[in-house]
Every structure is written in structure tokens, then in C-alpha cells.
N, C-alpha and C positions, 0 to 999 in steps of 0.2 A: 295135442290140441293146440290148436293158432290162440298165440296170447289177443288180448284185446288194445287196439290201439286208438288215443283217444287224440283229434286232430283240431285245434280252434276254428271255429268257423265265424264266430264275430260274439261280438259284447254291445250292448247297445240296449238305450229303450228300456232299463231295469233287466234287461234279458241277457243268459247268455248262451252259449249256441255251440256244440261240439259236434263233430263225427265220431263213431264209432265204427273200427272196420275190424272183422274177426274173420273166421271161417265161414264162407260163405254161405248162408243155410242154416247156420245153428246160432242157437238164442242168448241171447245177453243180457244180463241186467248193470243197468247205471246204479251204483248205489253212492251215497253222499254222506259227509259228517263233520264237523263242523271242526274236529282234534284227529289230528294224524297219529294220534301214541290210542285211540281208541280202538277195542274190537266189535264194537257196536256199531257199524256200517250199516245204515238204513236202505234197501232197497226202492228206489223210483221210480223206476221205469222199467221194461222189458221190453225185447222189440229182437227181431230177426236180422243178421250182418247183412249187409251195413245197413246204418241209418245213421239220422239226426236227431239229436236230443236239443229240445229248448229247455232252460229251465226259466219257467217264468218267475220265479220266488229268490230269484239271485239277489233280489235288492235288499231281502229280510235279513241274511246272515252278513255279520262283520269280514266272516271270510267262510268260506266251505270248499271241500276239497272232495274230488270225485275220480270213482275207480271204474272198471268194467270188468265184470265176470262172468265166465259160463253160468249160463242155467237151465235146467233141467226139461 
């Protein structure tokens, strides 16, 4: 499986704004969490390679940190 690659596309406006490029065709979820020592990774988004994730809730956490994983 093609890992997920996650590309800045801008910060701004309480927003921030990544790419997502995986396998083309097959489905990905963004998930987010606010401790990188956690296995509690919350699921956000889902969406077909490639796309764009906005997170508009970026201005809530002091800091969060976000992965991309296959899904099903």
C-alpha cells in the first residue's frame, strides 16, 4: 500500500489546510490528537487520494498533530 503523504498548503484565518496524496483511488482518513505518546487517534475526515483537508477548529487546540491512514 502507498503510505499517506501529508503536504502544507497554508495556515491562516484560524484555519489550516493540508494535502493528502496516497494511492490513487483508495480512501484515507485524517485523524488528529492533541499527544503524540497517545493511541487514541481520533478519526476526522475521510475522503478519496488525493484531496484537501481544512481544519477549521485549528484555533481550539494549543497544539494537535495529524496523521493519514488507510481506510477501509
Amino acid at each position: 500500500a502507498t503510505p499517506a503523504i501529508l503536504s502544507l498548503v497554508g495556515y491562516g484565518n484560524n484555519h489550516f489546510q493540508f494535502l493528502l496524496t496516497g494511492q490513487a483511488g483508495s480512501s484515507y482518513a485524517i485523524q488528529a490528537s492533541t499527544n503524540l505518546t497517545t493511541t487514541n487517534w481520533l478519526s476526522i475526515f475521510t475522503n478519496v487520494s488525493p484531496f484537501t483537508f481544512v481544519d477549521s477548529n485549528a484555533n481550539s487546540f494549543p497544539q494537535r498533530f495529524y496523521r493519514g491512514v488507510s481506510s477501509p
